[in-house]
C-alpha positions as CSV (number, residue, x, y, z in Angstrom):
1,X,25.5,-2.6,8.7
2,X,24.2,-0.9,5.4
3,X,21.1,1.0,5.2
4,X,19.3,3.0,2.2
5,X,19.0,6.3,4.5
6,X,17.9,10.2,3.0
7,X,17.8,13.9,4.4
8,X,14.1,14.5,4.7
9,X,13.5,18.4,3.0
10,X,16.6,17.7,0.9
11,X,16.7,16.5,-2.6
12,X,19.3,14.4,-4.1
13,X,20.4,12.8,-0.5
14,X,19.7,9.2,-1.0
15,X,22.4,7.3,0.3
16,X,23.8,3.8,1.2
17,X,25.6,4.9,4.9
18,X,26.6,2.6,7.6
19,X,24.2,2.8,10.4
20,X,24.3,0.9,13.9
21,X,22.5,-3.0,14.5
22,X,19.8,-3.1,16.1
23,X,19.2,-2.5,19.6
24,X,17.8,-6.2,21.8
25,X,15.0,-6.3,23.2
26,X,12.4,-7.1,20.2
27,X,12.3,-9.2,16.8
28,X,15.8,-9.0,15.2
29,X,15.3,-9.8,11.8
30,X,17.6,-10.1,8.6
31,X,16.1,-8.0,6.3
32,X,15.4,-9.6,2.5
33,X,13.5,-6.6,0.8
34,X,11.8,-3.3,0.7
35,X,9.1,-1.9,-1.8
36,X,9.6,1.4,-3.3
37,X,6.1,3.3,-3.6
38,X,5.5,7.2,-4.4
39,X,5.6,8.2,-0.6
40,X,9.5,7.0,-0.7
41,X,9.9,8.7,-4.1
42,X,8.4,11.8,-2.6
43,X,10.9,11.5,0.3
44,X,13.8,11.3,-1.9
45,X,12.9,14.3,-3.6
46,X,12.8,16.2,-0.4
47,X,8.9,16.4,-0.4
48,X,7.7,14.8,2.9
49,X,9.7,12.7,5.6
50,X,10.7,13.4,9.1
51,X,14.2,12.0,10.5
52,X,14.1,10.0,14.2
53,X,14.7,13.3,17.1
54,X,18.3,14.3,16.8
55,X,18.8,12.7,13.9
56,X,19.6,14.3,10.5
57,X,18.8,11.4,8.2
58,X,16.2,8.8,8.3
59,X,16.4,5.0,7.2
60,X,13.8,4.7,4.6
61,X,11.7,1.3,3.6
62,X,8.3,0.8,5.0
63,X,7.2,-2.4,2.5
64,X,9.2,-4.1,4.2
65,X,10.1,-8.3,4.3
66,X,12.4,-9.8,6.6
67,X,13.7,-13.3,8.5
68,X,13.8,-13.5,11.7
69,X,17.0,-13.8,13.5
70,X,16.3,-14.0,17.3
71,X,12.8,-13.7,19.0
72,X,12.6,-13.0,22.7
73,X,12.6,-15.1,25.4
74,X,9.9,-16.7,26.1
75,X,7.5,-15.6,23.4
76,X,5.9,-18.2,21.5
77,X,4.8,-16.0,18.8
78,X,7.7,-15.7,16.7
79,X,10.9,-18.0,16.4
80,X,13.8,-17.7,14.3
81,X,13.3,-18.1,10.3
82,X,10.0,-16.9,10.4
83,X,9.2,-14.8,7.6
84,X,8.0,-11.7,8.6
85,X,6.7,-7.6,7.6
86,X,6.8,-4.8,10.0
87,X,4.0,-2.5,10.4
88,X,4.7,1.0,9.6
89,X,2.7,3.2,11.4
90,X,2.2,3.4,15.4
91,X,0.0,4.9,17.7
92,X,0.2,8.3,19.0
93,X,1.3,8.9,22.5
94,X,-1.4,10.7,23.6
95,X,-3.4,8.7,22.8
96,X,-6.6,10.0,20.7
97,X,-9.4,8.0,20.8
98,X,-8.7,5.7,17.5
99,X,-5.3,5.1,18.5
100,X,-6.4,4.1,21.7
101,X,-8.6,1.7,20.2
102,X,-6.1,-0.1,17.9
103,X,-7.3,1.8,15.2
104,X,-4.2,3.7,14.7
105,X,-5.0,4.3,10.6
106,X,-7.5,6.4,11.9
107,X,-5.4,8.6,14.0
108,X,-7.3,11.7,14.9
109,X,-4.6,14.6,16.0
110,X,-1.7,13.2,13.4
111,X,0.8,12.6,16.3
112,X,1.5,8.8,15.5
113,X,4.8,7.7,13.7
114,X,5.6,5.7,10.6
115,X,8.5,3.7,10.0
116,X,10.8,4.9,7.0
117,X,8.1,8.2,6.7
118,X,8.0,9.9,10.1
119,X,10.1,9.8,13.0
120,X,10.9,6.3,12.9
121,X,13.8,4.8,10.9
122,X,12.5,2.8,8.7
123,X,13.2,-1.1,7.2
124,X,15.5,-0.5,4.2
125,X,18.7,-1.9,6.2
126,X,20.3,-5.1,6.5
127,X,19.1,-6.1,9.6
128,X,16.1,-4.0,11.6
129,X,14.3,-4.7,14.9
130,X,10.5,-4.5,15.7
131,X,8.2,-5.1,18.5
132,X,6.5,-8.7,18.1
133,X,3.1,-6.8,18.6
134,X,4.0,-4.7,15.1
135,X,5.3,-8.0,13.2
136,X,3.2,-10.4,11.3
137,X,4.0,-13.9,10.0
138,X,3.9,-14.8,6.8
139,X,3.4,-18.0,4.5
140,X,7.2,-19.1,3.8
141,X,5.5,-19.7,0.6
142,X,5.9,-15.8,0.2
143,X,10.0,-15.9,0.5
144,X,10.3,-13.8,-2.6
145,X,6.9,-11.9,-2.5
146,X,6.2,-11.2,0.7
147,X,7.5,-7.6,0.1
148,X,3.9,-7.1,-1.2
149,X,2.3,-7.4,1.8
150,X,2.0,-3.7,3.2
151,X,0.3,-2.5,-0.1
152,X,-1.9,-5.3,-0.4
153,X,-2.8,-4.2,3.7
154,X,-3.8,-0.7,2.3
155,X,-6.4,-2.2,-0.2
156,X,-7.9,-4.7,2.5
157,X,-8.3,-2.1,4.6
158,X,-10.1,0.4,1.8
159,X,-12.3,-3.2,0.7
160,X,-13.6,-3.7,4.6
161,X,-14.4,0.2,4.7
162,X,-16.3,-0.2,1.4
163,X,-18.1,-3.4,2.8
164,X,-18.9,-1.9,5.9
165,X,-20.5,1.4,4.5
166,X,-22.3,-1.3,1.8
167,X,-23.7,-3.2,4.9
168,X,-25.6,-0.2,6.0
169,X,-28.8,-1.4,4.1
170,X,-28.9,-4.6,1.7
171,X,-25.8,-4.8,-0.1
172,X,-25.1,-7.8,-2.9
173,X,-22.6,-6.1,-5.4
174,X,-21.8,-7.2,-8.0
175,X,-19.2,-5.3,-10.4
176,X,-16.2,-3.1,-9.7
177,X,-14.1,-0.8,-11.3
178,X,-10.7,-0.1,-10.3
179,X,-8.8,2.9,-11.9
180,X,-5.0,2.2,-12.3
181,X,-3.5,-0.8,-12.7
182,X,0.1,-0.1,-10.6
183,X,0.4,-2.2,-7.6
184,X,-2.3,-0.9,-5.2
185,X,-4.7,-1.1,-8.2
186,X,-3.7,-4.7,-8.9
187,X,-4.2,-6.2,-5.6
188,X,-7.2,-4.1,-5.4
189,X,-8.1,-6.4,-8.0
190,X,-6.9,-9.2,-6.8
191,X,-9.2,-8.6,-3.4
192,X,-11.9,-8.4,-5.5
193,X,-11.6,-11.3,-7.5
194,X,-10.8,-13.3,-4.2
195,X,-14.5,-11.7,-3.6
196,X,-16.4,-13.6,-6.4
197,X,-17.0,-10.0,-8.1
198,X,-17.0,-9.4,-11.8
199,X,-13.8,-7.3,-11.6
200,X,-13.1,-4.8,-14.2
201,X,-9.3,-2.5,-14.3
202,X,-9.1,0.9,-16.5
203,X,-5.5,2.4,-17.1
204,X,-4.1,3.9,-20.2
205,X,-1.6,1.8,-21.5
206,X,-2.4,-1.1,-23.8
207,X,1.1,-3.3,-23.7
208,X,3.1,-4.8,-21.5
209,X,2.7,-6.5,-17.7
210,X,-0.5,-4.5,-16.5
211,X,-3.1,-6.0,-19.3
212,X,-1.7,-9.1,-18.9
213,X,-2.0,-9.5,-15.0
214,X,-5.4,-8.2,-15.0
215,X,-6.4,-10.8,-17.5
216,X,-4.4,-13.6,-15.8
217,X,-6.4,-13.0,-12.9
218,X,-9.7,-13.4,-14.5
219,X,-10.8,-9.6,-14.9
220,X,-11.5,-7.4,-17.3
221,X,-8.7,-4.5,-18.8
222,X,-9.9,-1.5,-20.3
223,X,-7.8,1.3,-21.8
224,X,-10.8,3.2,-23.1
225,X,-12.0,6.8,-21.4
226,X,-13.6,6.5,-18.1
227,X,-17.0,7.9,-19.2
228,X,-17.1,5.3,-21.9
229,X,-16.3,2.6,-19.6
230,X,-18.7,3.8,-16.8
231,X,-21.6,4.3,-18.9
232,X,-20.6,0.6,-20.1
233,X,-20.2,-0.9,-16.8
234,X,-22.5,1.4,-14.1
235,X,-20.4,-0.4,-11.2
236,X,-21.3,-1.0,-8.0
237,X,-18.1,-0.2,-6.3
238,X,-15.4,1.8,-7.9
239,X,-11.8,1.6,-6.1
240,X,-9.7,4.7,-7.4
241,X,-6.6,4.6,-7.4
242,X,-4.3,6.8,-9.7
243,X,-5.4,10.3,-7.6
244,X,-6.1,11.6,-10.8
245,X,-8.5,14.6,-9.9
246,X,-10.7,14.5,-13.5
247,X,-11.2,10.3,-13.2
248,X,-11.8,10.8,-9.0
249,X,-15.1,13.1,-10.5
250,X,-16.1,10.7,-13.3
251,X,-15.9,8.2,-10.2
252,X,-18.2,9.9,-8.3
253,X,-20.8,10.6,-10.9
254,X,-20.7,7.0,-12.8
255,X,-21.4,4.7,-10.6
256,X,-25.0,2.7,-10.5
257,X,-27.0,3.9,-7.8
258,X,-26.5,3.0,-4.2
259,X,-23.2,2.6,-5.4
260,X,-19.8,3.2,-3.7
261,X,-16.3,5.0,-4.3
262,X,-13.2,4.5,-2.1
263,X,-10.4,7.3,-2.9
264,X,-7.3,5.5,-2.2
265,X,-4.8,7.7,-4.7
266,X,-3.6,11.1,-3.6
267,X,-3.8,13.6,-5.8
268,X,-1.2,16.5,-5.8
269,X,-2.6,20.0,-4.8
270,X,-2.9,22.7,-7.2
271,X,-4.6,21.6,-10.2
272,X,-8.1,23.0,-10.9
273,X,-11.0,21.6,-12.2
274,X,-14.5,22.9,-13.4
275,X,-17.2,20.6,-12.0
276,X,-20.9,20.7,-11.3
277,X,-20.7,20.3,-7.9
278,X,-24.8,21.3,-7.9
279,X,-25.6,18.3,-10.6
280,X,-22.9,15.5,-8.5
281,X,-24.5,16.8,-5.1
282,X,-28.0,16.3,-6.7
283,X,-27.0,12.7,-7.8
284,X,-24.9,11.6,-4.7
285,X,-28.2,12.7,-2.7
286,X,-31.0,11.2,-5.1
287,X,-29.1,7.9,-5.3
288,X,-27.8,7.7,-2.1
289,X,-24.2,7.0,-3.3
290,X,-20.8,7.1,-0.7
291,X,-17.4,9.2,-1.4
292,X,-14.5,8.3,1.0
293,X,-10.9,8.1,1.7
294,X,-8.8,5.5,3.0
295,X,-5.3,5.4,3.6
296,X,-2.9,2.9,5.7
297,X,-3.7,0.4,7.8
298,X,-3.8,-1.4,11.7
299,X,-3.0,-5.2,12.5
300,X,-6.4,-6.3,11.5
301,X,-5.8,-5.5,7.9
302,X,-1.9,-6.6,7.7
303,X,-3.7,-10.2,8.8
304,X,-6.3,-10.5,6.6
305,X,-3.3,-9.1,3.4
306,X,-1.5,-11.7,4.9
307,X,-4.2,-14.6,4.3
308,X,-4.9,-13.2,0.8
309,X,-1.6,-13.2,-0.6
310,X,-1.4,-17.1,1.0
311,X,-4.1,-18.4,-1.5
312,X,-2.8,-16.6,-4.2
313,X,-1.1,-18.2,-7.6
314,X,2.5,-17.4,-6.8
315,X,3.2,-17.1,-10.6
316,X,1.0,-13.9,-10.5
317,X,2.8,-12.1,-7.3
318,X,5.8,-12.9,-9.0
319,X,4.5,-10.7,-12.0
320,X,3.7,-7.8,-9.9
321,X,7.5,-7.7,-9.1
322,X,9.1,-6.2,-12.4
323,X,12.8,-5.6,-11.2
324,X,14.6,-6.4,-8.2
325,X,17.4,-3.9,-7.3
326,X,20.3,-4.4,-5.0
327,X,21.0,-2.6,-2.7
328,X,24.1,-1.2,-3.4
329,X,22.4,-0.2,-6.2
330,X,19.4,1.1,-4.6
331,X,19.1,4.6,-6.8
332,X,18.0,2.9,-9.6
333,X,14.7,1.5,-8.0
334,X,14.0,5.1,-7.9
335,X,14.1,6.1,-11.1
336,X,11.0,4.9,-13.4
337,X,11.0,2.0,-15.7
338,X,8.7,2.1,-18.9
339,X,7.2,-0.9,-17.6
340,X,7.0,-1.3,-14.3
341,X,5.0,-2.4,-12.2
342,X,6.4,-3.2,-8.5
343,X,9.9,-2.3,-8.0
344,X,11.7,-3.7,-5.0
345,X,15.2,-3.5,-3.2
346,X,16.4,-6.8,-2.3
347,X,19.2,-6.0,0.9
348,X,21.1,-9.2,1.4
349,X,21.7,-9.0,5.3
350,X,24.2,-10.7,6.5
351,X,23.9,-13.5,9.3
């Protein structure tokens, strides 16, 4: 069978190879698509990856969408033609204390494994296997958007850290501002409009598919500069999400007070900025206002992704999705688009 497969540490080595089917003994699904996201770009450029022991080259994909083709006996869980996403990362061996715990986006010593990222092949192939207890159903309703699932996972995990840090004292927000409009920014939005909060989206473009889905979904699009739009706004909650270093500061200083902001872009190292770090300590401190990171996520949050996307418009997934690429073709999903959005590989696996 056919896999989208790379050298991790070497530029330039995206391929289409013939790899082996899947070995029994868990799901065997048929896969229908993979999202491409900067962690695969990065990957392709020889930045980050790790190949399965032994193994030179690594199958990427970990947004992954699939059918399944055979279910093990006697499991009641999943049958055949359920539409299903793999989870990408799994617990260490050891185990540390998080991973132990199910909480395996928490891992504390970084010995845990990630499908199509590090040391496990990933779903970009036409057919892949998975352990039922890392698959999740979907709504068949979500055939041809279901591929959305594992980003919208990262942002339902970074909205229940935010709520739980909220929860610490009384805690009825009411705004939010989300930096970025690309796909994790969207369905950051998204989750908060599901919320009943008055949702508000800053990027820098002024045309094409991002103004228009944050408007279709009821929010607010702004294009302006973040101080402008913070002094406007003072949010409660601000959900960041381009890892741009200067708008991760305006972030932290902008908010109202008790407010909250979740860091869910990464930034690349090297860039320096000159901040007040005395004048953001003495405001963080004096309005008792939250900084954190969150990356990934466990079962918990696939779940509750997966109940968001259900009772969402389909019309507006299917906006999110600005080309489809085959696979055969796959290279092309990684070069950039002037307006993309969500780019997405469909693989066409054979029965």
């Amino acid at each position: 069978m056919r896999a989208l497969t790379v050298a991790p540490g070497q530029a330039n080595s995206l391929l289409v190879t013939e790899v082996p089917d899947p070995e029994p003994g868990g799901l065997v699904v048929r896969g229908l698509a993979v999202g491409v996201c900067g962690t695969d770009k990065e990957i392709a450029r020889g930045e980050y990856g790790q190949a399965p022991s032994g193994r030179e080259r690594l199958v990427l994909g970990h947004e992954s969408l699939g059918e399944v083709l055979d279910a093990p006996e006697g499991g009641d869980q999943f049958t055949a033609g359920d539409l299903v996403v793999g989870v990408v990362r799994r617990p260490d061996p050891v185990p540390c204390g998080a991973c132990a715990a199910g909480e395996f986006d928490m891992c504390r010593n970084g010995r845990y494994r990630e499908r199509g990222i590090k040391e496990l092949d990933g779903y970009a192939s036409e057919r892949w296997s998975v352990d039922p207890a890392y698959a999740v159903r979907l709504d068949p309703r979500l055939r041809e958007t279901g591929v959305l699932l594992e980003p919208t996972s990262v942002v339902a995990k970074a909205w229940e850290q935010v709520e739980r840090i909220g929860e610490r004292a009384w805690f009825e927000p009411r705004r939010v501002l989300v930096t970025g409009a690309g796909p994790i920014g969207l369905l950051a939005a998204l989750l908060g409009q599901q919320r009943g909060l008055d949702v508000h989206v800053l990027d820098r473009v002024t045309s094409g598919p991002k103004p228009r889905l944050v408007r279709q979904l009821g929010a607010t699009y702004h294009s302006d500069p973040i101080e402008q739009v913070l002094r406007r706004l003072e949010p409660d909650i601000v959900l960041e999400a381009t890892g741009v270093g200067s708008l991760v500061f305006d972030a932290m200083a902008g908010t109202a007070a008790y407010g909250i902001v979740c860091l869910t872009g990464v930034s690349p190292a090297g860039r320096k900025l000159s901040v007040d770090a005395g004048g953001l300590n003495r405001e963080m401190v004096l309005e008792n206002d939250v900084v954190l990171g969150s990356v990934n996520a466990n079962l918990r949050h696939y779940r509750a992704a997966a109940d968001a996307l259900a009772k969402t418009d389909l019309d507006w997934l299917h906006g999110l999705i600005t080309r489809r690429v085959p696979l055969a073709e796959a290279e092309k999903a990684f070069e950039a688009a002037e307006e993309d959005v969500k780019v997405v590989i469909t693989l066409g696996g054979q029965d």
